[in-house]
C-alpha positions as CSV (number, residue, x, y, z in Angstrom):
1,X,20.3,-12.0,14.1
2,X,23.9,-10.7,15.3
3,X,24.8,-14.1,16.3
4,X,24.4,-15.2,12.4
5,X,26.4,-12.2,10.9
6,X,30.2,-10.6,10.7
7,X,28.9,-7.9,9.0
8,X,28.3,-4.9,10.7
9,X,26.6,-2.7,8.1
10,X,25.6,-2.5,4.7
11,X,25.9,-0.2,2.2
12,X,22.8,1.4,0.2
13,X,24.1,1.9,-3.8
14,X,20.5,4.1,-4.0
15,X,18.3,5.0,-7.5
16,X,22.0,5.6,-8.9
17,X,24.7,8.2,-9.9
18,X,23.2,11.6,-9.4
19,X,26.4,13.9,-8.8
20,X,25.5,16.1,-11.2
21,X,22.4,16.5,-10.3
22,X,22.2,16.0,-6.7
23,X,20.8,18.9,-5.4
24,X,17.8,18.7,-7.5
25,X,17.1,15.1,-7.2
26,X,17.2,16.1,-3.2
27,X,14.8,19.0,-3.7
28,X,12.8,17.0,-6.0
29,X,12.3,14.0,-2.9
30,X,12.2,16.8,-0.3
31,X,9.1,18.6,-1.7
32,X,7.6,14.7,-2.2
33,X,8.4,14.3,1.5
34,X,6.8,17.5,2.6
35,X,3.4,17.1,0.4
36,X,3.1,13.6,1.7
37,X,3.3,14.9,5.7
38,X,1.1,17.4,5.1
39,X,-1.6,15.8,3.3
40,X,-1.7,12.8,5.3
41,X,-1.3,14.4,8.5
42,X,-4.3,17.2,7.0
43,X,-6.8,14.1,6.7
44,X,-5.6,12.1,10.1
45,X,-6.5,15.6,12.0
46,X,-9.8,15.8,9.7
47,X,-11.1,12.8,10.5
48,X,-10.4,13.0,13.9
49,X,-11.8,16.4,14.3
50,X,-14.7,16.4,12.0
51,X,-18.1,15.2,12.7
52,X,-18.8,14.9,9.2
53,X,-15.9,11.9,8.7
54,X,-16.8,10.0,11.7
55,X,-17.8,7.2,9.5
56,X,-16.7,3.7,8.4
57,X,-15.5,4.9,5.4
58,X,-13.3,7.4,6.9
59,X,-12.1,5.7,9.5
60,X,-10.1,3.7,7.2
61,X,-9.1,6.6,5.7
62,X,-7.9,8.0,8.1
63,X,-5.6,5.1,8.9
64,X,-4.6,4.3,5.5
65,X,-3.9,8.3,5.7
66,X,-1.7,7.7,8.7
67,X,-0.2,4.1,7.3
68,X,1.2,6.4,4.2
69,X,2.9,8.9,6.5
70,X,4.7,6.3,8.9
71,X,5.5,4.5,5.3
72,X,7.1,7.9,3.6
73,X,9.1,8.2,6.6
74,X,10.3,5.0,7.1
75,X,12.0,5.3,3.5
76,X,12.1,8.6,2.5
77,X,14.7,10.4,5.2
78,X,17.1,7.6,5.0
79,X,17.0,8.6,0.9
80,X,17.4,12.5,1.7
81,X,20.6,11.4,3.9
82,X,22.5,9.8,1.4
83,X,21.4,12.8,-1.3
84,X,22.8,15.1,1.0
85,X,25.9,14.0,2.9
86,X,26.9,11.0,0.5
87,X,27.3,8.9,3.2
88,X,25.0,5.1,2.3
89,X,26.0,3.4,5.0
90,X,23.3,2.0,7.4
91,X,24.1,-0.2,10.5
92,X,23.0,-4.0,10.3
93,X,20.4,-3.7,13.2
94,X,19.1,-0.6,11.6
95,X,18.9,-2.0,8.1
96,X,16.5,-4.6,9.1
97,X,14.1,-2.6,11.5
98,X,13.9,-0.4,8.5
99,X,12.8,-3.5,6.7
100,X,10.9,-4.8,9.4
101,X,8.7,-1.7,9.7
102,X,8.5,-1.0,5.9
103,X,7.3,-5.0,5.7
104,X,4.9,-4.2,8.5
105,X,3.1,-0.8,6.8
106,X,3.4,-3.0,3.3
107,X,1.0,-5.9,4.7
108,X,-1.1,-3.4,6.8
109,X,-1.6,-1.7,3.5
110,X,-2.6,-4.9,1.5
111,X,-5.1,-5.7,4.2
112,X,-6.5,-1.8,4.6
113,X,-7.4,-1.3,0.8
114,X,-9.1,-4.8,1.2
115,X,-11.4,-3.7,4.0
116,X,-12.1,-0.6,2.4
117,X,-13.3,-2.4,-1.0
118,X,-15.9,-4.6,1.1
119,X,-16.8,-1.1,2.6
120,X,-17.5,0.3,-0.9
121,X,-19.2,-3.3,-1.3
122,X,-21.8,-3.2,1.1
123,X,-22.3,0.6,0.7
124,X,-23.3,0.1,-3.3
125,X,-24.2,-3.1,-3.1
126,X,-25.7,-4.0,0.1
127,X,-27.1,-0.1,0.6
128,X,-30.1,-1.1,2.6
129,X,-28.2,-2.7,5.2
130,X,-24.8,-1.1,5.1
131,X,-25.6,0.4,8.6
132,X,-26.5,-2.6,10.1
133,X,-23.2,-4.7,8.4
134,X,-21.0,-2.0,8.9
135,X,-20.8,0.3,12.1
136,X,-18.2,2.3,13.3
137,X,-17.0,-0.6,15.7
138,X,-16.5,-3.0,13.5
139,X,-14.5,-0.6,11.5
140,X,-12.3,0.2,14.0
141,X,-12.1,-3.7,14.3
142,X,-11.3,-4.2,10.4
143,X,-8.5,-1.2,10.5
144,X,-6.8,-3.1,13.8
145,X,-7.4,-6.7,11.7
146,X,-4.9,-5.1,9.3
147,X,-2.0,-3.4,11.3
148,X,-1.8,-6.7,13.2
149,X,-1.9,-8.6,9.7
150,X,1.0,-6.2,8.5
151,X,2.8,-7.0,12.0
152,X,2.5,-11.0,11.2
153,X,3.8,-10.3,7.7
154,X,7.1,-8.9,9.3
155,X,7.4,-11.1,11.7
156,X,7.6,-14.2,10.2
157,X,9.8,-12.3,7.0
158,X,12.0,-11.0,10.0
159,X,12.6,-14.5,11.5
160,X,12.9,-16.0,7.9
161,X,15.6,-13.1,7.3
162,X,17.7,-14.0,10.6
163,X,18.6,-17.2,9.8
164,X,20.5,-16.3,7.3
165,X,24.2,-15.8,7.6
166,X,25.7,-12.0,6.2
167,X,29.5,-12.5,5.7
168,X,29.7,-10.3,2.8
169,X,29.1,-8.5,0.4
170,X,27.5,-5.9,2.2
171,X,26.0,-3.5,-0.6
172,X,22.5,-3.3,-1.4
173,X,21.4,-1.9,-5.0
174,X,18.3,-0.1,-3.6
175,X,17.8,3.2,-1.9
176,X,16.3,1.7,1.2
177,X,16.6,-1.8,2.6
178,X,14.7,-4.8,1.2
179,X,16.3,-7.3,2.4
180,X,14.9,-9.3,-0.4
181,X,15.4,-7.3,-3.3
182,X,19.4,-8.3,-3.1
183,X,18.8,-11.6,-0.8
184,X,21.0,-13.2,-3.0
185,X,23.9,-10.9,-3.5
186,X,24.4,-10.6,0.2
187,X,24.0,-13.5,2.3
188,X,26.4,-16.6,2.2
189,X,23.7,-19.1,3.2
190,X,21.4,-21.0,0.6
191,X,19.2,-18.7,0.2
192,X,16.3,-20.8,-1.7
193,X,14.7,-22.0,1.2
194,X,14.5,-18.7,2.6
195,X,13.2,-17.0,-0.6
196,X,11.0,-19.9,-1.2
197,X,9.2,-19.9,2.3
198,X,9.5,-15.8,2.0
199,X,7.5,-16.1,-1.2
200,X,5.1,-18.5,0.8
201,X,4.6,-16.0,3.6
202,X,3.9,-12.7,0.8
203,X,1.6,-15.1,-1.0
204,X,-0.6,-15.9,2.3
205,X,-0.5,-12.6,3.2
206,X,-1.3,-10.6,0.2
207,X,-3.3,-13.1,-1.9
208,X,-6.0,-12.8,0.3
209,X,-6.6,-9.2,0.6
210,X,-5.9,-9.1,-3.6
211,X,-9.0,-11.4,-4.1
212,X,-11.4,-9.6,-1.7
213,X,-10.8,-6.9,-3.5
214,X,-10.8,-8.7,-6.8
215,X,-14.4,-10.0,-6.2
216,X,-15.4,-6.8,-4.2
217,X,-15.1,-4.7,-6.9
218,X,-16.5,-7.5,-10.0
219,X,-19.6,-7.5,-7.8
220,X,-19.5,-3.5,-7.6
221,X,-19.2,-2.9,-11.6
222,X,-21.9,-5.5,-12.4
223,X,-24.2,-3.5,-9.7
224,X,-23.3,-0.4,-11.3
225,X,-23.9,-1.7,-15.0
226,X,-27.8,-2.8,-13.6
227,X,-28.6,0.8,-12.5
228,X,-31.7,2.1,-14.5
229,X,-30.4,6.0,-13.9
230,X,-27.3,7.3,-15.5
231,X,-26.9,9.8,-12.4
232,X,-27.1,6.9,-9.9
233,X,-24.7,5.3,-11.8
234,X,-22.2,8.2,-11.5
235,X,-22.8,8.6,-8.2
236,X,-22.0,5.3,-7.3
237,X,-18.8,5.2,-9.3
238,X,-17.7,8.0,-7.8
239,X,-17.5,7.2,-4.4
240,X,-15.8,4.2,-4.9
241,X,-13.0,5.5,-8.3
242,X,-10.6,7.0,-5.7
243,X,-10.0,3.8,-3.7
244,X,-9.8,1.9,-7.3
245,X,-7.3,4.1,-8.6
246,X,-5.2,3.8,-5.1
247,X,-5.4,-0.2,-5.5
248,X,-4.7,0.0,-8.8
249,X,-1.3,1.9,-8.2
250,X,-0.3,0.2,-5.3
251,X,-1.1,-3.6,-6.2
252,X,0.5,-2.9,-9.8
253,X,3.5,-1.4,-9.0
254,X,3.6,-3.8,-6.2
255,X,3.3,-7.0,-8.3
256,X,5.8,-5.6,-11.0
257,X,8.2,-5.1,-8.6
258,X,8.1,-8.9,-7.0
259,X,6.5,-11.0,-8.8
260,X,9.4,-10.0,-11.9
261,X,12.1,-12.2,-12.8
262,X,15.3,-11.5,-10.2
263,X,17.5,-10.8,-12.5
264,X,20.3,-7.4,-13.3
265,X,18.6,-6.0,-16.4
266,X,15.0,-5.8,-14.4
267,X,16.8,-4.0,-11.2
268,X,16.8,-0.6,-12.4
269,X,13.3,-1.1,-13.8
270,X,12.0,-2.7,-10.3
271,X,13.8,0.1,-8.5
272,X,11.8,2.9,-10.3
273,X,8.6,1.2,-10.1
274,X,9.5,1.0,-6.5
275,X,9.6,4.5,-6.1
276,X,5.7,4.3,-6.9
277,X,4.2,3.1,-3.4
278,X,7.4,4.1,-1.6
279,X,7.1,7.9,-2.7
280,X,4.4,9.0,-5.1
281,X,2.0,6.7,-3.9
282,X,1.3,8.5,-0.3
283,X,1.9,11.7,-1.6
284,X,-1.2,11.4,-3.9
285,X,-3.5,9.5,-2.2
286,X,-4.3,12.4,-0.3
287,X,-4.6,14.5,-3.3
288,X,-6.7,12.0,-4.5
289,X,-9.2,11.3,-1.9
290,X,-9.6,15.3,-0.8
291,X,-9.9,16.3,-4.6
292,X,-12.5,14.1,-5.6
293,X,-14.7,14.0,-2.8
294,X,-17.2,16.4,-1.2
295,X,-17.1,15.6,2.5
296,X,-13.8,15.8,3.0
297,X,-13.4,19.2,0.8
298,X,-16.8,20.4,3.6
299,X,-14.6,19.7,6.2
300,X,-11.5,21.0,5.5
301,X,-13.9,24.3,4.6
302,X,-15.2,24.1,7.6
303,X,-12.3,23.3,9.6
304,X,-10.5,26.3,7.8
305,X,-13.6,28.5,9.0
306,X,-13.2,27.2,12.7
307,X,-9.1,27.8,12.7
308,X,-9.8,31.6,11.2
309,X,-12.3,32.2,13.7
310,X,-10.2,31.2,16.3
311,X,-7.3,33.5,15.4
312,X,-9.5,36.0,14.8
313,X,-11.0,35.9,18.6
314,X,-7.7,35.0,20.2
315,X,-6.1,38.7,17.9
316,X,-8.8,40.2,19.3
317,X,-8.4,39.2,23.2
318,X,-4.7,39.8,22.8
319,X,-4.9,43.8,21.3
320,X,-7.8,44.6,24.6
């Protein structure tokens, strides 16, 4: 890519001009930042320590847990820099690994809520055979499917990006750097191939995964509707509401933000729905997940009960 450039760095204009209230818009994203590592990080060690989640279903959460930590801190630190110091200038080489990784959790992503709709599938639809269809090896299998989907996303948008040539301007009106957001503004080349075969490449990628869990979750409400017992139906909603309302956030603010006219007025807008799966998005979902289901409140109980237990014994080694 250096062989293609004079530019040397870029320059990040951020969410916009927040001298006067800096410091809270830095405490604000700070706390965001925290929640999100904790949570995340809380239901990675869960399911990895807890009988009680060694299952399909948390498997994938687990690494859609882990996917929205790596995510948050691909974006997030970068933002607290600039808040802090002032200083919005990122190197060229690091501008587009951040790019290349935030492309890479952004495909894996598409591809992870897909596999856990046809989880939710086969689990209310197909219940009688959701052991057989689904095991805990072919759900390890599904969760690599879709970090190696996200890395073929990023790839092939990585290689589209290099050919390029970046002789100026170097700024970028976002707070972290999508290349594509501000394609035009900074590259000298024609850029229409490039953003035509880019929107080829997010349109193989991401169309797929979006109709999966289109016609996963058609075929899940029309089970749901045919249930005789209002309890069965409740119960089955409920296991699969959290993972719709996760979709639901992510695809929508997704779509708003690139599938929008490119044009000045809509950047501010795009920018602030970005913020959605950037920031808020992995900071709730584990809110989301632990608050509205039962196993994964049992074993954080539990796993609370163990951790206590353990300080108590190891207090009461150290004071003999």
């Amino acid at each position: 890519m250096t062989n293609h450039t004079t530019v040397s760095e870029f320059i990040l204009l951020g969410l916009g001009d927040f001298s006067k209230a800096q410091g809270l818009v830095f405490s604000l994203f700070l706390v965001i930042y925290m929640v999100t590592m904790v949570g995340n990080f809380l239901i990675v060690i869960l399911v990895v320590t807890s009988q009680l989640l060694h299952t399909p279903m948390y498997i994938f959460l687990g690494n859609l847990a882990f996917l929205e930590a790596c995510c948050s801190s691909t974006v997030i630190p970068k933002m607290l820099l600039i808040l802090l110091t002032g200083d919005n200038h990122i190197p060229f080489k690091a501008c587009f690994i951040q790019f290349f990784i935030f492309a890479c959790l952004g495909g894996a992503e598409c591809y992870l809520l897909a596999m856990m709709s046809y989880d939710r599938y086969l689990a209310i639809c197909k219940p009688l055979h959701y052991a057989s269809l689904m095991s805990g090896k072919l759900s390890f299998h599904l969760a690599a499917v879709s970090w190696a989907s996200g890395l073929l996303v990023s790839t092939s948008l990585s290689l589209n990006m290099s050919q390029l040539s970046f002789c100026g301007p170097n700024e970028i009106d976002h707070y972290f750097c999508d290349v594509v957001f501000d394609i035009r503004e900074i590259s000298c080349s024609d850029t229409f191939l490039s953003e035509l075969s880019s929107f080829i490449f997010a349109c193989i990628f991401t169309l797929p995964p979006f109709v999966l869990i289109l016609t996963s979750y058609i075929s899940i409400i029309v089970t749901i509707l045919r249930m005789p017992s209002i309890t069965g139906r409740q119960k089955a909603f409920s296991t699969c509401s959290s993972h719709l309302i996760v979709v639901g956030l992510y695809y929508g603010t997704l779509m708003l933000v690139y599938l929008l006219p490119r044009t000045k007025k809509l950047k501010h807008v795009k920018k602030f729905f970005s913020l959605f799966y950037t920031a808020l998005s992995p900071m709730i979902n584990p809110l989301i997940y632990s608050l509205r289901n039962n196993e994964v409140k049992d074993a954080l109980s539990s796993g609370l009960e163990r951790l206590i237990l353990c300080m108590m014994h190891h207090s009461a080694n150290f004071w003999k």
